[in-house]
C-alpha positions as CSV (number, residue, x, y, z in Angstrom):
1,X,-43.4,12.4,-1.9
2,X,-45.5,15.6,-3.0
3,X,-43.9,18.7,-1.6
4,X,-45.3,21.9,-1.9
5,X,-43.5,24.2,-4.8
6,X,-42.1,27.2,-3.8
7,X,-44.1,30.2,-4.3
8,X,-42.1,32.0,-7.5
9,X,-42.2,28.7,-9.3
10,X,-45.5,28.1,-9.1
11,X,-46.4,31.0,-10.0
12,X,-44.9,30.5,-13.3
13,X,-47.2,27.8,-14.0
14,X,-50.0,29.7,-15.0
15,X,-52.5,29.3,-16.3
16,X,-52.4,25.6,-15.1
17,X,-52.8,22.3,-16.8
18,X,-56.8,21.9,-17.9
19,X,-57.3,25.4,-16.7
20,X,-59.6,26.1,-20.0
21,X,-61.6,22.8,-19.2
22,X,-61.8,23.6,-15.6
23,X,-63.1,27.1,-16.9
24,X,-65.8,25.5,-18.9
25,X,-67.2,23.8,-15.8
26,X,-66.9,26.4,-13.1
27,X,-70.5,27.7,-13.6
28,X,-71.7,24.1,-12.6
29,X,-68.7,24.0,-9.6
30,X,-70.1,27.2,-8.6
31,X,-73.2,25.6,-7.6
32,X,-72.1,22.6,-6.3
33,X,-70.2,24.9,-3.6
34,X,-71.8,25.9,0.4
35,X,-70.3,29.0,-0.6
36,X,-70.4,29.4,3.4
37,X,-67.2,27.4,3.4
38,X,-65.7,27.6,0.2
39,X,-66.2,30.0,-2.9
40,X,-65.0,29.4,-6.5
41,X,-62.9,32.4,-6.1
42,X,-61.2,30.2,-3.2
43,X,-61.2,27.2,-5.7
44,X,-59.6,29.2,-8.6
45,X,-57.1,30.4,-6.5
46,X,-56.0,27.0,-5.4
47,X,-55.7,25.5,-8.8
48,X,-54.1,28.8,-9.8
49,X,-51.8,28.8,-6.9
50,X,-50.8,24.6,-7.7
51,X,-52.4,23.9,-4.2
52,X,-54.8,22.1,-5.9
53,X,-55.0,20.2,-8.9
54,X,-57.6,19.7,-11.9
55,X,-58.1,16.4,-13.7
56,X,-60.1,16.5,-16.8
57,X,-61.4,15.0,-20.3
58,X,-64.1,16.7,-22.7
59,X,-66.5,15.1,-20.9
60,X,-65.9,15.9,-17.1
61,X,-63.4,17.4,-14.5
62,X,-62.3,16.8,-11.1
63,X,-60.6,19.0,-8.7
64,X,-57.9,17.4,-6.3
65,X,-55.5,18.6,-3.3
66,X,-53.0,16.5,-0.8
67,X,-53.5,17.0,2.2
68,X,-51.0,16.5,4.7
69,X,-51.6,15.3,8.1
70,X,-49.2,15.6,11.5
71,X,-48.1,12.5,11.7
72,X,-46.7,11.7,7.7
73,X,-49.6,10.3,6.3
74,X,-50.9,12.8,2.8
75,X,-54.3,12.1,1.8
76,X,-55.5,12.7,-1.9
77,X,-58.3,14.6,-1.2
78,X,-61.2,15.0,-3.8
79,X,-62.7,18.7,-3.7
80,X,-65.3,18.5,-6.5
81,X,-66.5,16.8,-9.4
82,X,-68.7,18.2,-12.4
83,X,-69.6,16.1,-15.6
84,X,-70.7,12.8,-16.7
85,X,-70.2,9.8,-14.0
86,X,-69.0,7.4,-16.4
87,X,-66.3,10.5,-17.4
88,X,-65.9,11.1,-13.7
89,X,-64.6,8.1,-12.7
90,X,-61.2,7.7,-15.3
91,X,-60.5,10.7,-13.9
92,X,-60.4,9.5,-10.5
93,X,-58.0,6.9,-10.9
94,X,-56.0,8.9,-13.3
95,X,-55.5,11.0,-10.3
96,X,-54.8,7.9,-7.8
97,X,-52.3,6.9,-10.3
98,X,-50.4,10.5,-10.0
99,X,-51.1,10.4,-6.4
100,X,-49.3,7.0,-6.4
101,X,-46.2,7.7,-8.0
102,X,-45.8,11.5,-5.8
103,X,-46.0,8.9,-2.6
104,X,-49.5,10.0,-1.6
105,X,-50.6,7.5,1.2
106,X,-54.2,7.4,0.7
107,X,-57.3,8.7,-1.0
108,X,-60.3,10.3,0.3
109,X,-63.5,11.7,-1.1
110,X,-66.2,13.7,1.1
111,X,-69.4,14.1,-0.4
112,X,-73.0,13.0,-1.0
113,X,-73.4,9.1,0.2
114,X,-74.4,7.9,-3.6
115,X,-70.7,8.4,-3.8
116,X,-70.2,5.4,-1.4
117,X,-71.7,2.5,-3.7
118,X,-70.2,4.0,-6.6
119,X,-66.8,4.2,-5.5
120,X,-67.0,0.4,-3.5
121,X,-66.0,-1.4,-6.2
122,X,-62.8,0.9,-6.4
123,X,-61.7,0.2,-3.0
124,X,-63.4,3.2,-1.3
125,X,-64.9,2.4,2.7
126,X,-67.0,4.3,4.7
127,X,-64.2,5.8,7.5
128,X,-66.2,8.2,9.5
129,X,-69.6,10.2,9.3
130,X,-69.7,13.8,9.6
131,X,-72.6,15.3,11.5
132,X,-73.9,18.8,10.9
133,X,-76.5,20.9,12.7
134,X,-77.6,24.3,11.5
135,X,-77.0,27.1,14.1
């Protein structure tokens, strides 16, 4: 089961694993953001921090976190994506595979709906729809 590292020893991580390939892409993360709900500064933080955790090759990254919900289940949760598709989507199972063996229950993406038919033939399903209006 993924727990949560204490503060001290995460600290002593840094910088993390594919930090200088996450680096490379952040300019195209950045842009990819609603900085109204979450800035890179937020995102480099969280992969700083081990909160988060970055996926990568030369020819893409992916940025992932476990989220944990009341009742036991963790969800591997897929924050952003920036590179090639066909790099994209190793990376993406590379990262079930860890989530696997840390005893992550399931795996969730949210983001455009193009993601849907890509991801269908990996065993990804439309679970709910999230509805936004601008205020």
């Amino acid at each position: 089961m993924v727990r949560r590292r204490p503060v001290a020893e995460r600290a002593m991580t840094f910088p993390p694993e594919h930090w200088s390939e996450y680096q490379s892409r952040r300019s195209t993360i950045r842009g990819m953001l609603d900085e109204r709900c979450y800035t890179i500064d937020w995102l480099d933080v969280m992969i700083a921090n081990g909160d988060a955790r970055v996926f990568a090759s030369p020819e893409a990254v992916i940025v992932v976190a476990v989220k944990r919900y009341p009742a036991g289940a963790t969800e591997l949760h897929g924050l952003v994506a920036a590179g090639t598709l066909n790099a994209i989507l190793p990376l993406i199972a590379e990262s079930e595979e860890w989530a696997k063996g840390n005893g992550v229950t399931f795996a969730a993406i949210a983001s455009r709906e193009g993601w849907s038919r890509v991801l269908k033939e990996s065993g990804y399903r439309l679970h709910q729809t999230e509805l936004r209006k601008e205020l």
